[in-house]
Every structure is written in structure tokens, then in C-alpha cells.
N, C-alpha and C positions, 0 to 999 in steps of 0.2 A: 810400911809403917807410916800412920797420917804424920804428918809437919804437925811438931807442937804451936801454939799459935800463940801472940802476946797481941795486947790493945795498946800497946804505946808504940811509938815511933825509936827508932837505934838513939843512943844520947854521942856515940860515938862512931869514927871507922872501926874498932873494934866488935861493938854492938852488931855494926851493920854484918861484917864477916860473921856473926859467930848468926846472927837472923840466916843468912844465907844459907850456912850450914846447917840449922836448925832446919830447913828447906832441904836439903839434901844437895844444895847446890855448890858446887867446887868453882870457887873464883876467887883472881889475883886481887892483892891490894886495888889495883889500881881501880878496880871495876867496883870494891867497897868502898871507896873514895868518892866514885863520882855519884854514887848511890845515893850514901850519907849528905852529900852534897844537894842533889836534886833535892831528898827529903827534908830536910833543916830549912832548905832558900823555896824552898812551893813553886819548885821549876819543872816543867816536862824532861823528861831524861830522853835524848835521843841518840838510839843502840844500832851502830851500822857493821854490815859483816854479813859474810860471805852465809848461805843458806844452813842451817844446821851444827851453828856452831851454839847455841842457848838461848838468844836473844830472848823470845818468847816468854820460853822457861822462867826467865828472870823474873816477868810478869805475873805469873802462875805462882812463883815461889813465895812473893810478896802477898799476894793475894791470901795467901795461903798462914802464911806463917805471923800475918798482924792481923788475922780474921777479918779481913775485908772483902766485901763483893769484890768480886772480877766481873767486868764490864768490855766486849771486846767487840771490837770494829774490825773485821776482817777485810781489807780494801780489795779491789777489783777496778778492773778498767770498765769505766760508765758509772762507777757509782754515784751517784747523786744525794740532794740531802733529803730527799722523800724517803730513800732508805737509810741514808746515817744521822737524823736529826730528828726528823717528825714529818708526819704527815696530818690529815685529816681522816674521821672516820665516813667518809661521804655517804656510804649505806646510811650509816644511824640518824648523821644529821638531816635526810632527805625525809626519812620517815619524824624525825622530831618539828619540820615545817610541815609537813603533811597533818600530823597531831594538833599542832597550833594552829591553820588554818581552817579545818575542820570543826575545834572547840572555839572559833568567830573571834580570833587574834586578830586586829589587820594591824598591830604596830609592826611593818616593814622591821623599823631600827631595835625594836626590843627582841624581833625574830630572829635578827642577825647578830645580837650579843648573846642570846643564846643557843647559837646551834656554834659561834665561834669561842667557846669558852673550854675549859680545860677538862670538860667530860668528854669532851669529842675528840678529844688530844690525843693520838699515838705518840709514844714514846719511843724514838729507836738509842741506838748505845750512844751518841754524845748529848742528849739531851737526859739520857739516864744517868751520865754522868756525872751529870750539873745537878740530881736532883738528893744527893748521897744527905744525911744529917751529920751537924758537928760531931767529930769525934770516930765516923764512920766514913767518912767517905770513901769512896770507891777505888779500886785500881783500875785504871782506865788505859787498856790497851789499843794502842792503836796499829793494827800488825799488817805490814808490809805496804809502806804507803808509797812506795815507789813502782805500784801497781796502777796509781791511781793517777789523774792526772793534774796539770798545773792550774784549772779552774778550783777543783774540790781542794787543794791545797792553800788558794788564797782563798776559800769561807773558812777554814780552821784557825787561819791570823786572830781574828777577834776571838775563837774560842780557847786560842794555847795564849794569848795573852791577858784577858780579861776575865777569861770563865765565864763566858754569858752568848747567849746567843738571842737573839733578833727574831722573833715571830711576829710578821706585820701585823694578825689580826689579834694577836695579845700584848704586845712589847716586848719589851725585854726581862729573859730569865739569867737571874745570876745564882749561883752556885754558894750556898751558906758556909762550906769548903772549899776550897781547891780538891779535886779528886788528884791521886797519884798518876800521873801520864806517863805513860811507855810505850814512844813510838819506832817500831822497828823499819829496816829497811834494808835488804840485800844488794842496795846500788846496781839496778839492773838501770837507772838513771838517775840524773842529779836532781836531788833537793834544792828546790828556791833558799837564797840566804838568809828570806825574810823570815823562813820559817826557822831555817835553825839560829837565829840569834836569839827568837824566844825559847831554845831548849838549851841544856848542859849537854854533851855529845862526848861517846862514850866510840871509840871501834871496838869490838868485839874479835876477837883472834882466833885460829884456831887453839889450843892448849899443848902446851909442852908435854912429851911422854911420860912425865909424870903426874902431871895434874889430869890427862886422859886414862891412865891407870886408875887412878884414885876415883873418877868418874863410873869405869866400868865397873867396880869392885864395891861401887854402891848403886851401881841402877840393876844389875848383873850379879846379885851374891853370891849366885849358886856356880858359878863359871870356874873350872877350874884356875890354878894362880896360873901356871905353866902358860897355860891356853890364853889366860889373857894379857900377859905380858905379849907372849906372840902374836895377838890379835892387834894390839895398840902398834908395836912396832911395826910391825905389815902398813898398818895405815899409816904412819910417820912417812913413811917412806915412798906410798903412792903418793901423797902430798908435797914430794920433793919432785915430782914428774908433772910433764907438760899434757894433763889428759883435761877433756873437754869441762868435765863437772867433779873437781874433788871430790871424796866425802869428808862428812861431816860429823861431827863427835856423834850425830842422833843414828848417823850406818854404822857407826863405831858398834854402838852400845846395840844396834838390831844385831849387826853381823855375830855380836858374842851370845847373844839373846839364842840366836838360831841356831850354831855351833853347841849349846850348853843341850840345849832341845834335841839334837842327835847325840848328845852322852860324847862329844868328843874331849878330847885331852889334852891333844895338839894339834896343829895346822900341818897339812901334807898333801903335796900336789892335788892329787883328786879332789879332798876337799874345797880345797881354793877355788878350784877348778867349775865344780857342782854346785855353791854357796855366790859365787861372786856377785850375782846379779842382787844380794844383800844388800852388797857393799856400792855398787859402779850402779849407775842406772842410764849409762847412754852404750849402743851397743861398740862404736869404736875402740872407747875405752875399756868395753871389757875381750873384746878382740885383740889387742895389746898385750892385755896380763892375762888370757889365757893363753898366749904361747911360753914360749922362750921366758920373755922377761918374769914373768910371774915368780916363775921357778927359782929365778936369778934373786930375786926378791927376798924367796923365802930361806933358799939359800944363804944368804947375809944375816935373815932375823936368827938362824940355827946357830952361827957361827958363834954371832954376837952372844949370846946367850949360854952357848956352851964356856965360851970366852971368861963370861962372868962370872 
């Protein structure tokens, strides 16, 4: 079912939780706090935590739920700002001097303001950022920037503090809004200070077995109840263990996704067994819980459960 959508901003932390929700998004006070907060103060919110626990999502939600463009910057190692800012169209402008020299232009300087003018302007995502109208501006993700490295990091200073960015052959463009910035990061390395003093900063957690219940039972309707309380606690519990790559609420919600798709009920060795590469995606870890321990595992969620 689509996100109902509103044009106005939360007036409250309450607002912000119930927008959230309105999103389909299950999160604590603390994370509609610093929400409410980024959105009121026109500050980047930056969202740190482990792969797969929402970050994203949150970006997505917002987008979604104040009818706003989503605008996203997917970082990589090399990125540069020819891909995340603007480039030139050098085809069209080679052929627009080729046209005015041909039609017996010679003003050099009037050739050169027009082939560097904002027809020949690529826009990539922080420059479409910048370009949102009052009242609409964009949600501007900026996802996994600790992909990227410490040059691309200090050009972003002028644009997470000022909202404007520097084009030699036009000037400077500033932003009639502030767009909403959501920069994520999986700390696979440290963020410069310089950058997060210009954001509000949020860690992102994994979720408590209740709030991971309440997730499956909305991304996953069709899942049996039985099945996905066992499926939540299973996962509780690899994430009490020493394995190379947790999962994360997003193999939560596949692992029950898959389990519902074979019509199961409950969780039982072989399942576990034939499914896990769902869930684990490095092979040590799933060479661990496909033995012994697995069963030991499951064994406890059974108990528990019968228990209750």
C-alpha cells in the first residue's frame, strides 16, 4: 500500500513518528527526535550503522511520505564531481562553435559565454539538489559515503554548509531551499569532523525483538505469526554471535519473504539449513550455523516460545 503523502514538514516529534509510520517505517523516539530536529534546524542528518539496519529507508520514507523528489548520490570509491555535481555537454558545445563559426562569429569571448551557459549544463544529483523550488525541495540522499574518499568529502563542506556550489565558468549556484540531506554511512571508515559538525548525527541500531517483529509483520503480511516470531528470534540471536557479517533487519525481512514463498509455518533444521544463505552471506558464517550450533539455536527459539 503507497505512503499517504503530506506537503508540510512534522510540527512536532510526535508528527515526525506518526510521518514515519505513515511510511511504514518502525522507529524509536530517539531517531523521531533527531529527524524533527534536522527538519525544524535545515541541517543534514547524518545516519551511521551497521549495513542493513534502515538508514536508507528513512530517506525513501521521507521522500515518500512529504511528496518530495528523492535525489540520490550513490558514492563509490573514485567518484568525482564530473559524476556527482555537473559536467559539460562537450559533444553539443563543439558542434554549437562549429555552428557559430561557420555562420562568421569571430567574437572568441561571446563564443565562449555561449557554449559555457546553462544549456550545456549537466546536472548530476548535488547539483539537482540545489535546483528543488520553495516549498518542494528535494530529499537529498547521500548513501554510503564512507565508500568514498577524504578529497570528495572536503568539496561536500561548501555544499552541506552553504548549499551552493562553485562552477568556474558560471559562479556560484545557491539553492532557493535547503534540500533535506540524508547522509548514510556503514563506518567501513571515519568520517572527517569537519563534515559531521555540519550534520545532526543519528547511530542507527539494530532493533529490539520487538520493534523487528512489528517490522516483519509490515513488510511480510502474509507470513505466518508463529513463523515470524521464530524467524525474528533466530536472528536476535545470530547477532549475539561472533560471525563475520551480522544480518540485518533488510535478511530479516528477505529470510521471512522466502520462508512465507515455500508456504512454511515454522522454522526446522532443514529449513534453516536449505534457506540460510537468505540470511548469512559470508560462507564461514554460514558453515557455523549449518552445524551443531544452528540446531542449538533453534532449539532455544522452540523452548522460548513454547515457554510463553
Amino acid at each position: 500500500m503507497a505512503a499517504k503523502s503530506v506537503s508540510s514538514l512534522p510540527q512536532s516529534i510526535e508528527d515526525t513518528m506518526a510521518l514515519l509510520e505513515a511510511g511504514g517505517y518502525v522507529a524509536d523516539r530517539s531517531l523521531a527526535t533527531v529527524l524533527f530536529l534536522s527538519l525544524r534546524m535545515k541541517r543534514p542528518l547524518f545516519l551511521e550503522g551497521e549495513a542493513g539496519v534502515g538508514k536508507t529507508e528513512i530517506a525513501k520514507v521521507l521522500a515518500a511520505t512529504l511528496d518530495r523528489p528523492l535525489i540520490r548520490l550513490q558514492c563509490y570509491e573514485g567518484l568525482d564531481v564530473s559524476s556527482a555535481v555537473y559536467e559539460w555537454n562537450y559533444a553539443a558545445q563543439m558542434i554549437e562553435i562549429r555552428l557559430d563559426e561557420a555562420s562568421g562569429k569571430v567574437d572568441k569571448s561571446a563564443i565562449e559565454r555561449n557554449v559555457f551557459s546553462e544549456k550545456f549544463l549537466i546536472r548530476r544529483p548535488v547539483l539537482q539538489a540545489l535546483s528543488g523550488e520553495p516549498g518542494k525541495a528535494p530529499v537529498f540522499l547521500i548513501d554510503e559515503l564512507d565508500r568514498t574518499d577524504e578529497a570528495f568529502e572536503a568539496f561536500l563542506l561548501e555544499v552541506l554548509s552553504d548549499f551552493q556550489v562553485t562552477i568556474p565558468e558560471l559562479g556560484t549556484i545557491r539553492s532557493a531551499e535547503p534540500p533535506i540531506v540524508i547522509i548514510t554511512t556503514n563506518r567501513t571508515r571515519e568520517i572527517h569532523d569537519a563534515l559531521k559538525r555540519r550534520c545532526l548525527y543519528h547511530w542507527v541500531d539494530y532493533p529490539s525483538a520487538e520493534r523487528e517483529l512489528e517490522i516483519v509483520r509490515r513488510k511480510v503480511p502474509a507470513a505466518n505469526e508463529r513463523l515470524s516470531d521464530e524467524i525474528v528470534r533466530y536472528v536476535q540471536k545470530l547477532r549475539d554471535m561472533d560471525l563475520f557479517k551480522l544480518p540485518g533487519v533488510a535478511e530479516t525481512i528477505d529470510w521471512a519473504g522466502a520462508l512465507t514463498e515455500m508456504d512454511k509455518l515454522a522454522l526446522d533444521p532443514e529449513t534453516v539449513s536449505d534457506t540460510i544463505g537468505v540470511l548469512l552471506k559470508y560462507q564461514d558464517d554460514i558453515a557455523r550455523i549449518s552445524g551443531g550450533e544452528g540446531r542449538r539455536i533453534l532449539d532455544e527459539v522452540k523452548a522460548e516460545l513454547s515457554a510463553a
